[in-house]
C-alpha positions as CSV (number, residue, x, y, z in Angstrom):
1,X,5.0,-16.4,-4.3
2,X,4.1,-14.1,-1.1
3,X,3.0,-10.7,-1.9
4,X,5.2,-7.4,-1.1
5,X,3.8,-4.9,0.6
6,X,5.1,-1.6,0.4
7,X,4.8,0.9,3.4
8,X,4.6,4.5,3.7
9,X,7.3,3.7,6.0
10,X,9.5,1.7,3.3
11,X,9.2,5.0,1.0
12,X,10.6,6.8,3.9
13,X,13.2,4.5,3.9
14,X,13.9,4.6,0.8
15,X,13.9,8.0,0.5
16,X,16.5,9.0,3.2
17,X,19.0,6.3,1.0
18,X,18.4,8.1,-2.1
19,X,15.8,5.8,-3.7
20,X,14.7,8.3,-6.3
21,X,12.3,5.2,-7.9
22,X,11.0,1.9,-7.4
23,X,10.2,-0.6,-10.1
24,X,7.0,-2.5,-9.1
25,X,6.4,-6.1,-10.0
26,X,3.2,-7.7,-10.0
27,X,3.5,-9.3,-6.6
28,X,4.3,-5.9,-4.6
29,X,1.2,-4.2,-3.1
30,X,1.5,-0.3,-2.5
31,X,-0.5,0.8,0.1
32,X,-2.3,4.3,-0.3
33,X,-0.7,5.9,2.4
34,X,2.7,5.1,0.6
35,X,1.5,6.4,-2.8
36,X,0.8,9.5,-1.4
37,X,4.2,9.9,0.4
38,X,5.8,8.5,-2.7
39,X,4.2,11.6,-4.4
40,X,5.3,13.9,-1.4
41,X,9.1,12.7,-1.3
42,X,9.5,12.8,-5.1
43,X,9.8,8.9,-5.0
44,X,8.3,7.4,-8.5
45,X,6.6,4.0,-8.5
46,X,7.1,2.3,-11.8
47,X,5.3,-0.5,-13.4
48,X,7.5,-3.5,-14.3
49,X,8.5,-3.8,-18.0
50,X,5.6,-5.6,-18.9
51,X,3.3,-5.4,-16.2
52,X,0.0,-5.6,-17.1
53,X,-2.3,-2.4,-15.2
54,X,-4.6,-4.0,-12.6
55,X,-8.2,-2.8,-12.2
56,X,-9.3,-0.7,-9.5
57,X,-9.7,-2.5,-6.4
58,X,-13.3,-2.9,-5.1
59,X,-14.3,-2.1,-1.3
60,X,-14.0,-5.7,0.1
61,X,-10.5,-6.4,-2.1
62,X,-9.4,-3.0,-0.3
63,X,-10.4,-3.7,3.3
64,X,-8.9,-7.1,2.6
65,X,-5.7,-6.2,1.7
66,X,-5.0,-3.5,4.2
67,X,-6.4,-6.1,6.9
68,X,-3.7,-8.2,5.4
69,X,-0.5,-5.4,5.0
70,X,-1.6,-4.0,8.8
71,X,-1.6,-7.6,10.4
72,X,1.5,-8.4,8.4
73,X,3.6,-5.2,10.1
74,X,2.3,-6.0,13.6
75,X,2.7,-9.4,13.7
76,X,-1.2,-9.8,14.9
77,X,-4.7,-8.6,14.8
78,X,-4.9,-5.1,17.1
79,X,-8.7,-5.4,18.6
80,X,-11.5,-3.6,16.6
81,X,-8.7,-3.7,13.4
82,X,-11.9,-4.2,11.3
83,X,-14.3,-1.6,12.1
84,X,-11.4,0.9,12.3
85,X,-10.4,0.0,8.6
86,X,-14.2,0.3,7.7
87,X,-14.8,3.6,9.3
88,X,-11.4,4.6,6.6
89,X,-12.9,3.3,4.0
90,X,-16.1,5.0,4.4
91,X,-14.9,8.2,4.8
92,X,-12.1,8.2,1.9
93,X,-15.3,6.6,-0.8
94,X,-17.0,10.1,0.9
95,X,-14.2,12.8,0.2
C-alpha cells in the first residue's frame, strides 16, 4: 500500500472544514512543517488504535522521505531539490 503524506497544506485544509483531529494510520507520513501547523491551528494528530510508535527517523530516512513527499506534490524533481533539503537538515540538527 502507497504511503500518505500529509501536508502542512492538507492541515490547512482541514482546518478551514472544521477538522479538529486526524487519526493517523501507519501508512500516513506527517511532514514537520505540518506538525507544527497542526500545533498552530489546534489540529491533533492521533495515533491509530493500535499503532505501534515508530523510532525517530535518522538523517538519510529524513532527507529521503521529504525528497519523496516534495517530488510527490510537484509532480517532478525541482533542480538542486537535494542540496536545498540538505542545507534544511543541517540547519534544523543545529537549532
Amino acid at each position: 500500500m502507497p504511503r500518505r503524506v500529509l501536508t502542512q497544506r492538507d492541515i490547512e485544509d482541514l482546518a478551514a472544514a472544521g477538522t479538529t483531529q486526524i487519526e493517523l494510520d501507519a501508512d500516513t507520513l506527517v511532514t514537520a512543517l505540518a506538525r507544527d501547523r497542526a500545533r498552530e491551528l489546534g489540529v491533533r494528530l492521533l495515533p491509530a488504535t493500535g499503532a505501534r510508535p515508530t523510532a525517530p527517523a535518522t538523517a538519510t530516512d529524513l532527507h529521503a522521505r521529504v525528497r519523496a513527499a516534495v517530488i510527490a506534490r510537484l509532480g517532478g524533481t525541482p533542480e538542486g531539490l537535494d542540496a536545498i533539503i540538505s542545507r534544511v537538515l543541517e540547519g534544523k540538527q543545529g537549532g
